[in-house]
C-alpha positions as CSV (number, residue, x, y, z in Angstrom):
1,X,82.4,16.3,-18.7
2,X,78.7,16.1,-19.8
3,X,77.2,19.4,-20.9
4,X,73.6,19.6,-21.0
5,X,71.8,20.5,-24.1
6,X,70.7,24.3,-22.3
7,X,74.8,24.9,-22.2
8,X,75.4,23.1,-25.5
9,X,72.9,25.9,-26.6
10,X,73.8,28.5,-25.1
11,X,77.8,28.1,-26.1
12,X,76.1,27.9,-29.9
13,X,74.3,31.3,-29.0
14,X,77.4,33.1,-28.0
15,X,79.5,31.9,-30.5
16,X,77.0,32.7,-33.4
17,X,78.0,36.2,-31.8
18,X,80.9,36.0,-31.8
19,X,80.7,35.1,-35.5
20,X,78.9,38.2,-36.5
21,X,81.2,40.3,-35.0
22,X,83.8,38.9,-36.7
23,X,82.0,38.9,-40.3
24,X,81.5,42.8,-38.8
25,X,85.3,42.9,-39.3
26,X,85.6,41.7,-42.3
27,X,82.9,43.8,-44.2
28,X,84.9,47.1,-42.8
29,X,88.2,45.7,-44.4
30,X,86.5,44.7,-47.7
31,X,84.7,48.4,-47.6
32,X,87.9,49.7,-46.6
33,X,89.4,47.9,-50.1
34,X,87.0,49.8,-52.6
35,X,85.7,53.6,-52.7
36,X,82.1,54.1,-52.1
37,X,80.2,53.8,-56.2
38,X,83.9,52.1,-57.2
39,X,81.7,50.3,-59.9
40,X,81.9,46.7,-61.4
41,X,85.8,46.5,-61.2
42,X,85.4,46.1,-57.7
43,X,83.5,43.1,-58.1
44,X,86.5,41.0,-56.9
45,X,86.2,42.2,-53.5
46,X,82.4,40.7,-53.2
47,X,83.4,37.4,-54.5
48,X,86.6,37.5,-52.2
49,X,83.3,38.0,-49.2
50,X,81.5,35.5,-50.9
51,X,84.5,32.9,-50.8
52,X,85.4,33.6,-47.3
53,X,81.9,32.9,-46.0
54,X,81.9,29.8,-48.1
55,X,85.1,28.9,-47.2
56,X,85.4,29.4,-43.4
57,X,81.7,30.1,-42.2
58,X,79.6,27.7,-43.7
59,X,81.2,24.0,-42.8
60,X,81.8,25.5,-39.1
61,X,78.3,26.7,-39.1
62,X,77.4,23.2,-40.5
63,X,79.1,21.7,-37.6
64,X,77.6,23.6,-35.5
65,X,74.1,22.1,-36.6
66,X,75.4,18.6,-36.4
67,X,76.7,19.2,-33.0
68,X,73.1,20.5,-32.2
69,X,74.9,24.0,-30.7
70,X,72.6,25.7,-33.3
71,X,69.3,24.6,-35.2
72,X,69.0,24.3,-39.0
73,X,66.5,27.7,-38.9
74,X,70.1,29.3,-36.8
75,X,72.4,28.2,-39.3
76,X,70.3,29.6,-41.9
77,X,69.4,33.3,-40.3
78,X,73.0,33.5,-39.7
79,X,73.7,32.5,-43.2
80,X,71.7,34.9,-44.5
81,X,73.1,37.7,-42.1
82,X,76.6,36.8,-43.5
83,X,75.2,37.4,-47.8
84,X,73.4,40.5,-46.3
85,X,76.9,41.8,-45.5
86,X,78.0,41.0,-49.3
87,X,75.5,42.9,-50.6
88,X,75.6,45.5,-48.4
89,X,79.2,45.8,-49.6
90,X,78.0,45.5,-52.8
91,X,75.7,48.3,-52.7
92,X,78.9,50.7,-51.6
93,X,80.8,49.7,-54.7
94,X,77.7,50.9,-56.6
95,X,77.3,47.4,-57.7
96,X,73.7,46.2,-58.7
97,X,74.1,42.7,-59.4
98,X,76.8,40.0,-58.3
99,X,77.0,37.3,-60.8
100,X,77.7,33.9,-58.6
């Protein structure tokens, strides 16, 4: 079956969505982990974020780019969506700085 580069596209466009519903999830179970101001002994849970998006997001997104579902300037708004959520999560714990 040959898919034309307008579906290709568009199947990279829904599933980007699909991807930021699910990081959505996954921001509200880290929040749910530490009390709002919880301070830097919550820091774990922001590198636990970090890792996840490092671990599970970013070679899928890659792939995505290589497949051409998704351009580089895609791949990188998205990316920066998903370390939006980490500081936003961050920012609950009361946490001003995440050392990488």
């Amino acid at each position: 079956m040959n898919l034309t580069p307008e579906v290709i596209r568009q199947h990279g466009a829904e599933e980007l969505e699909d991807l930021r519903s699910r990081i959505g999830l996954w921001k509200e179970d880290f929040l749910s982990q530490g009390p709002a101001g919880g301070g830097p002994e919550y820091i774990f849970l922001c590198k636990d974020f970090t890792a996840e998006i490092d671990e599970y997001l970013y070679p899928y997104v890659r792939r995505m780019i290589e497949t051409d579902h998704i351009t580089k300037e895609e791949a990188s708004e998205f990316m920066d969506f998903c370390y939006r959520q980490v500081l936003e999560l961050a920012e609950h714990l009361g946490i001003e700085e995440i050392p990488y």
